[in-house]
Backbone as a chain_set.jsonl record, in Angstrom:
{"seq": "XXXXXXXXXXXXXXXXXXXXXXXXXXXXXXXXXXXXXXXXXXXXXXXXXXXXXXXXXXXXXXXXXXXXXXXXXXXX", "coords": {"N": [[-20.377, 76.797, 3.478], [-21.984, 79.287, 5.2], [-23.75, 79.494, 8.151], [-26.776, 79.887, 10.14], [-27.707, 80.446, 13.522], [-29.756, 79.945, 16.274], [-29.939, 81.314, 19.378], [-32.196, 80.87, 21.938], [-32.368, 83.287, 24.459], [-34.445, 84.446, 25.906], [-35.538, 85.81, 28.871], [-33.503, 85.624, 30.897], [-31.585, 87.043, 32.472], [-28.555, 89.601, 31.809], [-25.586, 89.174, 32.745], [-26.31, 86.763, 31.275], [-27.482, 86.364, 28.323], [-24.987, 87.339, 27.071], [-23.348, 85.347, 27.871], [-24.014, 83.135, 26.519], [-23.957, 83.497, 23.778], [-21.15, 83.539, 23.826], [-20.424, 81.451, 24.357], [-21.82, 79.682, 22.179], [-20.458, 80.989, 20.179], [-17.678, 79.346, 19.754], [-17.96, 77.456, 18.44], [-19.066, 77.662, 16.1], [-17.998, 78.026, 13.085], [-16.035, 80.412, 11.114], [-17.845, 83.465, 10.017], [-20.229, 82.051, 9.964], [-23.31, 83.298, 11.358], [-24.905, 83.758, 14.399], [-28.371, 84.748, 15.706], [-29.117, 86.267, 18.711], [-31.694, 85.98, 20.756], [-33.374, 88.024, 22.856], [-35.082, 89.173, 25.755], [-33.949, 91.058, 27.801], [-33.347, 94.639, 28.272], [-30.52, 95.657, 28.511], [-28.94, 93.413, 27.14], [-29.315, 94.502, 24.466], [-27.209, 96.402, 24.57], [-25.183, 95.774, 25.928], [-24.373, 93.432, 24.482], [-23.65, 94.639, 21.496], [-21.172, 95.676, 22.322], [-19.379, 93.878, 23.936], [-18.612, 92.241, 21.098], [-17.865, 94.101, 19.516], [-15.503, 94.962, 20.85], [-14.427, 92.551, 21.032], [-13.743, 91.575, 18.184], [-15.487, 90.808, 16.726], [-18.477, 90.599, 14.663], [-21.013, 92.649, 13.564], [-24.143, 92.124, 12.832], [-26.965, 92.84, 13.208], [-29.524, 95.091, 15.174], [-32.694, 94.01, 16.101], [-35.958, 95.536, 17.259], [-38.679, 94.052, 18.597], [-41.983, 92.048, 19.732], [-41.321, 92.407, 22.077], [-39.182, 91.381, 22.904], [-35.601, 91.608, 21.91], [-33.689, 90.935, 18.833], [-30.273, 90.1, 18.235], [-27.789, 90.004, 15.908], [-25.293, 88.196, 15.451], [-22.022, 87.957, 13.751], [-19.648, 85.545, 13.206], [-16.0, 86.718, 12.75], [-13.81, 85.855, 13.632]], "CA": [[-21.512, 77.701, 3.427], [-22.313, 79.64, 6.116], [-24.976, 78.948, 8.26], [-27.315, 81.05, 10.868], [-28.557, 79.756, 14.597], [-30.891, 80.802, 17.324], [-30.131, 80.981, 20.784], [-33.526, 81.888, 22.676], [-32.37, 83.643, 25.592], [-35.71, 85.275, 26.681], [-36.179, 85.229, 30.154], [-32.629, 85.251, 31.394], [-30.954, 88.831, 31.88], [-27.396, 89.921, 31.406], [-24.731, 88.42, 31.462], [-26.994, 85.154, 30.842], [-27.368, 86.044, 26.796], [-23.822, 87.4, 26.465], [-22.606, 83.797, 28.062], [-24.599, 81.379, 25.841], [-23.21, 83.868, 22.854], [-19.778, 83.495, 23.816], [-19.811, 79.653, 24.376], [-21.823, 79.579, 21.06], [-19.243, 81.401, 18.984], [-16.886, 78.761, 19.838], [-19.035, 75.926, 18.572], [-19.499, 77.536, 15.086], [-17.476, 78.626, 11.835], [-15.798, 81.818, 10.704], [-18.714, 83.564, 8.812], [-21.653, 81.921, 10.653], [-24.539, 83.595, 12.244], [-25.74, 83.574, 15.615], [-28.795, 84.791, 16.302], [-29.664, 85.684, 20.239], [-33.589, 86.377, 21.005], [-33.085, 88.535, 24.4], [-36.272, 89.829, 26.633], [-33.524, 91.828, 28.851], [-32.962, 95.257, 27.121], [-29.397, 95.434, 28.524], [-28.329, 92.667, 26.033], [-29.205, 95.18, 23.0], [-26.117, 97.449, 24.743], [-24.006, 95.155, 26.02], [-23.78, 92.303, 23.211], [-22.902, 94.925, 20.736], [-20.134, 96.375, 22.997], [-18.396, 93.126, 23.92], [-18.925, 91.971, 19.617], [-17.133, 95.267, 19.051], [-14.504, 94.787, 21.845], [-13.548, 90.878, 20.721], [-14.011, 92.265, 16.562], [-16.632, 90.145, 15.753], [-19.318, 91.8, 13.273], [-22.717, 93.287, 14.044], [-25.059, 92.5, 11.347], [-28.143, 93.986, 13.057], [-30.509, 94.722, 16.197], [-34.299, 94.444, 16.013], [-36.772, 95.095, 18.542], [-39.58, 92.837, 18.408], [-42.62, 91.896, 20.642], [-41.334, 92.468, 23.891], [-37.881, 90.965, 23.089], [-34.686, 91.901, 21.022], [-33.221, 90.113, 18.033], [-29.479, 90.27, 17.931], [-27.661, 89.037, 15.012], [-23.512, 88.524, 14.971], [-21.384, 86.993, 12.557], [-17.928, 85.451, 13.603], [-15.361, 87.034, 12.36], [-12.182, 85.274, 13.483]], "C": [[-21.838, 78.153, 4.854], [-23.51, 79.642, 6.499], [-25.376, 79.835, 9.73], [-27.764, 79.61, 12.005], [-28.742, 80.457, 15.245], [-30.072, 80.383, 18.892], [-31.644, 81.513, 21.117], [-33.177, 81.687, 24.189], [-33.732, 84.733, 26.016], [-36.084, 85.29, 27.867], [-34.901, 85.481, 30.879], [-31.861, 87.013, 31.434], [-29.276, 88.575, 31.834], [-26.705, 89.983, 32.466], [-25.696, 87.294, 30.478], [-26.419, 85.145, 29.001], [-26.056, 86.016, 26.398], [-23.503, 85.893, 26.264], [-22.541, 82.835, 27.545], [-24.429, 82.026, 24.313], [-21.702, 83.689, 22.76], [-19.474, 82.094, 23.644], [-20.682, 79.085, 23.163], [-20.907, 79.842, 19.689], [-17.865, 80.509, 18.84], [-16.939, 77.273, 19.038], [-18.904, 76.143, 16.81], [-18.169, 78.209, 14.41], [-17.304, 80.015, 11.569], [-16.924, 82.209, 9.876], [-20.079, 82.787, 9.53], [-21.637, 83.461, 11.487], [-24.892, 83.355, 13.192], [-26.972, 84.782, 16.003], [-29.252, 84.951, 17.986], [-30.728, 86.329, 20.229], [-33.386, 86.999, 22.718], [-34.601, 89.339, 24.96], [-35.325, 91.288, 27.656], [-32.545, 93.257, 27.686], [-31.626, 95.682, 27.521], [-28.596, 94.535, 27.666], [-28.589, 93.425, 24.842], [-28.406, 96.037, 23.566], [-24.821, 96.474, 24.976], [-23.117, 93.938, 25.075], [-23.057, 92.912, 22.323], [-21.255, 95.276, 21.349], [-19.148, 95.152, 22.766], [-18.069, 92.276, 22.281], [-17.686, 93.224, 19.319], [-15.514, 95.428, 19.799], [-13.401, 93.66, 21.211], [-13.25, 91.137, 19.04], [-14.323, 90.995, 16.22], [-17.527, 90.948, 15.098], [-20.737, 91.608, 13.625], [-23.439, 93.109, 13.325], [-26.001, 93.249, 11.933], [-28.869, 93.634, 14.541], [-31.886, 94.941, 15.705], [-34.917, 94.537, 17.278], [-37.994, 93.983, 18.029], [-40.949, 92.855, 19.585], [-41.955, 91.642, 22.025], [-39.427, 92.116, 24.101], [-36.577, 91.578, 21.684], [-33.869, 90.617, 20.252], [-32.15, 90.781, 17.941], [-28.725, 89.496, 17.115], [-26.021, 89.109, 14.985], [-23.01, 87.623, 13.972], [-19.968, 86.715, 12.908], [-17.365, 85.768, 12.84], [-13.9, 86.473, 12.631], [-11.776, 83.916, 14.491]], "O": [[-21.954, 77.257, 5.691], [-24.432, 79.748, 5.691], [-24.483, 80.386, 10.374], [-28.017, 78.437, 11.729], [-28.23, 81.576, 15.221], [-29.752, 79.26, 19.281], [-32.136, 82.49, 20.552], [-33.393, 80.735, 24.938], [-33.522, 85.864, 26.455], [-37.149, 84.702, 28.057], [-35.299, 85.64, 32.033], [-31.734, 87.839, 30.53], [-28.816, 87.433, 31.826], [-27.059, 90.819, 33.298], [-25.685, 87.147, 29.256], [-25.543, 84.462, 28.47], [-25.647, 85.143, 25.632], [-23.394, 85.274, 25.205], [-21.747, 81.899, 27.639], [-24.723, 81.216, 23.434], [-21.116, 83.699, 21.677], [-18.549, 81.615, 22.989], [-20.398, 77.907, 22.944], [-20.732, 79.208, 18.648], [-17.028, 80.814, 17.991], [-16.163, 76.318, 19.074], [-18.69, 75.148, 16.118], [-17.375, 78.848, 15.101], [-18.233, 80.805, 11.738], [-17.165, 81.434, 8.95], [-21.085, 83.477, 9.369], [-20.807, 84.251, 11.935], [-25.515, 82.3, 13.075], [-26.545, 85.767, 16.604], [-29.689, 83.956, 18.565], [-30.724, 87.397, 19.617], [-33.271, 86.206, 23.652], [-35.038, 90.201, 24.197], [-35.917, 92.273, 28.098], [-31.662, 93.119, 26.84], [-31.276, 96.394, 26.58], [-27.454, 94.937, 27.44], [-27.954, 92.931, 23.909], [-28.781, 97.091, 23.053], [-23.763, 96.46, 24.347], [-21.925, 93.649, 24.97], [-21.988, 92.397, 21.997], [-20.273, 95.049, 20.643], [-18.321, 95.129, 21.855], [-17.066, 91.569, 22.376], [-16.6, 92.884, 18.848], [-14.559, 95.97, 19.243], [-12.194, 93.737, 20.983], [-12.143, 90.677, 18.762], [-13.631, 90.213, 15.568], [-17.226, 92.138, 15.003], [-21.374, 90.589, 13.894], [-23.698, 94.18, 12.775], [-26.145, 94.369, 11.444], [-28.909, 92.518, 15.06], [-32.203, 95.902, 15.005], [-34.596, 93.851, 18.248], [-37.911, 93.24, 17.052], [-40.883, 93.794, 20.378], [-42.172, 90.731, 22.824], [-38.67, 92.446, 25.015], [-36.997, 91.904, 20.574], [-33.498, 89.591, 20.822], [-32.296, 91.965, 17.639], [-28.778, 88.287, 17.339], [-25.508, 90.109, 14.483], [-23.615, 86.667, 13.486], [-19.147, 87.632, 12.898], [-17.788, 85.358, 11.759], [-12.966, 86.677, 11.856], [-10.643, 83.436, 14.453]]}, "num_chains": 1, "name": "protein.A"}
């Protein structure tokens, strides 16, 4: 069963979120969720890019109070 987690990178700018997405995606299951919570609005351009680059899968960006919710799903 696939299963969803949070990073909360808020506070940290870019690379920071990519980095603690990349060494998360390693950690979890084809078909999980990661969650990253980003304050730096360069991580809602650059996460999808390198996601789209490596062909992992985009489920969705939100904005939010002050910070961005990015959501990927491993794909391979």
């Amino acid at each position: 069963m696939a299963t969803r987690e949070t990073i909360d990178a808020r506070g940290p700018y870019c690379p920071g979120p990519l980095m603690e997405l990349i060494a998360k995606l390693k950690l979890v299951e084809i078909g999980d969720e990661i969650e990253v919570l980003s304050s730096d609005k360069g991580s809602a351009n650059d996460i999808p890019e390198w996601v789209k680059k490596v062909r992992h899968e985009m489920v969705g960006i939100t904005q939010q109070d002050g910070y961005w919710s990015i959501v990927v799903r491993k794909a391979k």
